[in-house]
C-alpha positions in Angstrom: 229.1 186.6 146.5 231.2 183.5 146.9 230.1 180.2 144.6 230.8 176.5 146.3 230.0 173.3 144.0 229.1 170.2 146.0 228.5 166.7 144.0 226.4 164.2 145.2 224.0 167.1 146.6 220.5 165.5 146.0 220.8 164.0 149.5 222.7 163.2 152.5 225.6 165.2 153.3 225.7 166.9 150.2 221.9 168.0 150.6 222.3 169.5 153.4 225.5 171.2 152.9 224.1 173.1 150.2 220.9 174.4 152.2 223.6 174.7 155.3 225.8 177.6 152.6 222.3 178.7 150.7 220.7 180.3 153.8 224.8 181.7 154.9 224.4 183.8 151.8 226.3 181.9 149.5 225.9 180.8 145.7 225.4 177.0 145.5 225.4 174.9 142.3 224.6 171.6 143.1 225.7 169.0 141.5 223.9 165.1 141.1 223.4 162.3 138.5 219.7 163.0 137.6 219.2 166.6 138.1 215.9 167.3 140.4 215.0 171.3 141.1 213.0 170.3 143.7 215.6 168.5 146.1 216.4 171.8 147.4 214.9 175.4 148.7 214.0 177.3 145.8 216.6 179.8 145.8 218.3 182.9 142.5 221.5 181.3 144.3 220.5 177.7 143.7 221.7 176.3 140.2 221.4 172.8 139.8 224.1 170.7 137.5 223.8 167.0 136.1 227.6 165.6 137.0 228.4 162.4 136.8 232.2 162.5 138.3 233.2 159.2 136.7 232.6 160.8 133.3 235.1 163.1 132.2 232.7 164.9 129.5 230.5 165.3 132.6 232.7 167.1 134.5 234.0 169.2 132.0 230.4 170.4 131.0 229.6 171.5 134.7 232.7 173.1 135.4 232.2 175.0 132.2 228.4 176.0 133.0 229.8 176.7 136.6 232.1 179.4 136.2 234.5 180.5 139.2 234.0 178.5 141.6 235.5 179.7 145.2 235.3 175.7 146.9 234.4 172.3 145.9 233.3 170.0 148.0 234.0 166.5 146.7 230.6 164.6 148.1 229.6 161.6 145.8 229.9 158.6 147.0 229.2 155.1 147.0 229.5 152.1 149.8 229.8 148.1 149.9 229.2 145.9 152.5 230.7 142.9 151.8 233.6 140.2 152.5 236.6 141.1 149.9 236.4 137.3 148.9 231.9 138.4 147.9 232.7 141.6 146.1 233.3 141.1 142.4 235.7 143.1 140.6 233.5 145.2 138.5 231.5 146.2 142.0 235.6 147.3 143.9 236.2 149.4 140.6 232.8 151.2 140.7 233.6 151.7 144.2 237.2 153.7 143.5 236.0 155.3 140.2 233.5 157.6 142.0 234.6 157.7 145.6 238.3 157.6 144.9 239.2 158.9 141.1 235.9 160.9 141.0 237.1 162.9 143.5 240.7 163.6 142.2 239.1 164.0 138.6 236.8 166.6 140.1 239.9 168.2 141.8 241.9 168.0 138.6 239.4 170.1 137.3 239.1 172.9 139.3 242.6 173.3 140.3 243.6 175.6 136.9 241.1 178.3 137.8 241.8 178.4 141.6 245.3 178.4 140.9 245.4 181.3 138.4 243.2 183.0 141.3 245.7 182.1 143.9 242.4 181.2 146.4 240.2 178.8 146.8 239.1 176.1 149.2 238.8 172.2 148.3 237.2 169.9 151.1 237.0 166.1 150.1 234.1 164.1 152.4 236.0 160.9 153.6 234.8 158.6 156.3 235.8 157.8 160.3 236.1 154.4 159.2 239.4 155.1 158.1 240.0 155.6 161.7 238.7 152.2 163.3 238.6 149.9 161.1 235.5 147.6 160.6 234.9 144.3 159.0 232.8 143.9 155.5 234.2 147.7 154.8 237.3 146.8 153.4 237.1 148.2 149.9 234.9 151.2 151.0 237.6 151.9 153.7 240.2 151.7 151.3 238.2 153.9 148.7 238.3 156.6 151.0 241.8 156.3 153.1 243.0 156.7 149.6 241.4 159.7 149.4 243.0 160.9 153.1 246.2 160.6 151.8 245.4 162.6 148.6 244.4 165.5 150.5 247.4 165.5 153.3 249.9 165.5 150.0 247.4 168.0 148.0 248.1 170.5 150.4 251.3 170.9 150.6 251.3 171.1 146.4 248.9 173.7 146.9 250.3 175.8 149.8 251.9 177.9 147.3 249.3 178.9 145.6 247.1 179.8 147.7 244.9 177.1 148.0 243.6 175.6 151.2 242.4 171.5 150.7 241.0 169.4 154.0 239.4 166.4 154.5 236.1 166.0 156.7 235.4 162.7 158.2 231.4 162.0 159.0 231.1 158.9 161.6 228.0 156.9 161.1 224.8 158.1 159.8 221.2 157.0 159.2 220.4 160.3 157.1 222.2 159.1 154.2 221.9 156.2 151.7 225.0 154.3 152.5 223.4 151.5 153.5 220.8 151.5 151.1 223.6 152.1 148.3 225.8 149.4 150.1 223.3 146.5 150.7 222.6 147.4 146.9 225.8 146.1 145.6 226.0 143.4 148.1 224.3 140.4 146.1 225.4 137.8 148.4 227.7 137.6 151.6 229.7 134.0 151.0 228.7 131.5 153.4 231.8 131.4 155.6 231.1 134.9 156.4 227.4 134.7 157.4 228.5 134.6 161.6 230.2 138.1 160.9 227.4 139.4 158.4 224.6 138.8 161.0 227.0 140.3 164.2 228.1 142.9 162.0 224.5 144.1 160.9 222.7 143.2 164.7 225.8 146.1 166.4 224.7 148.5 163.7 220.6 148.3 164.0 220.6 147.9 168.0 223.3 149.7 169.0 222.7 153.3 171.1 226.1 154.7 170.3 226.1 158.1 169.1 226.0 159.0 165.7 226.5 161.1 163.2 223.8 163.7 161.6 224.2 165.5 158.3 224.0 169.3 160.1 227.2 167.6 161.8 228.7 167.6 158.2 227.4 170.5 157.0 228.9 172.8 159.8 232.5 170.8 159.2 232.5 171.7 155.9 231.3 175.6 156.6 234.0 175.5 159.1 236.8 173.9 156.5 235.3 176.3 153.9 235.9 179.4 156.1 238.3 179.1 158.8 241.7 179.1 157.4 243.3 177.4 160.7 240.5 174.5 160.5 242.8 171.3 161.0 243.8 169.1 157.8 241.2 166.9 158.9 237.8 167.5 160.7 236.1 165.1 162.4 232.2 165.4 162.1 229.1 163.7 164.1 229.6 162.8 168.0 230.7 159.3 166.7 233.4 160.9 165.1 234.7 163.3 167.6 235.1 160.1 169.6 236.7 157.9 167.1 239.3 160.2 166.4 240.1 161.2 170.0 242.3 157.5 169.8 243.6 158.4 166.4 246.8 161.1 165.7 244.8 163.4 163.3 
């Protein structure tokens, strides 16, 4: 049986990806910051991990409990929403130290024991904003373009070994707590950018546009997971498929 470790699995994307690989037959440890056995379907191959992926004892506690681990799936994330000129400097760092060095810390981790094994899968959860880009998202975007240019260069590092790294790319969704985690960190849009703010936040709450669902996700990464000639990146969420149909990925 095949074990896959997914942070930030206590909703969202990563929630669902673990019940999307638990009922497939795999064994799922599921990572989060407060621990909760009741997020998920009681399961003998559920184990749930406390990881904190901006704390290096953290990690190396749950890789240890973990054991082999066959793919990661680096999940956890946060957003802001907010001009660069509103976002403090201690809110842009939290942003990269989960969503960008989190993941490569997580990655770092991992990579010794799928290495020795010559096989393993890593799929890092990026964002379709890094495909049209969008105003107020400027750090966020950053924070995970970064994180598309890890993996494209992560591959070809890993090749060798046997190790297979992509990158799926969820449009829009209301099933997760971006917003929520987003609107948390923005304390106050400067005044010159209150025009934009309310335009910005009025396209997003009326707009009919397609979206993007966390099954959407869920079967991206299945399909990065298991399908060897998957693309470097996946597009996932009708949003998505559309947004990258004017992009080269």
């Amino acid at each position: 049986m095949k074990t896959i470790l997914i942070t930030g699995a206590s909703s969202g994307f990563g929630h669902e990806t673990a019940k999307y690989f638990l009922e497939r037959g795999w064994k799922v440890i599921a990572t989060m910051r407060t621990p909760r056995e009741d997020v998920l379907p009681g399961s003998e191959n559920l184990r749930v991990l406390p990881l904190d992926v901006t704390n290096a004892e953290s990690i190396r506690s749950a890789i240890e409990s973990a054991g082999p681990i066959d793919a990661l799936v680096n999940n956890a994330g946060i957003g802001l929403l907010n001009a660069v000129e509103g976002s403090s400097i201690e809110d842009i760092r939290e942003i990269f130290e989960t969503n960008t060095l989190g993941t490569i810390a997580m990655t770092q981790a991992v990579l010794p024991q799928m290495r020795e094994r010559k096989a393993g899968v890593i799929v890092n959860v990026t964002s379709t904003v890094t495909l049209k880009s969008l105003p107020l998202l400027s750090v966020y975007t950053a924070s995970k373009a970064a994180i598309n240019a890890f993996t494209e260069s992560l591959a070809l590092e890993l090749e060798q070994f046997g190790v297979r790294v992509r990158a799926v790319l969820p449009g829009r969704s209301p099933e997760t707590r971006f917003a929520e985690n987003a609107q948390a960190r923005m304390l106050a849009i400067p005044e010159a950018y209150t025009d934009l703010a309310q335009n910005v936040f009025a396209g997003w709450t009326q707009s009919d546009d397609p979206v993007t669902h966390a099954s959407d996700v869920a079967e991206a990464v299945w399909r990065a997971v298991n399908d060897p000639s998957s693309p470097m990146r996946l597009p996932a969420g009708a949003d998505a498929v559309e947004w990258s149909k004017s992009t080269s990925i």
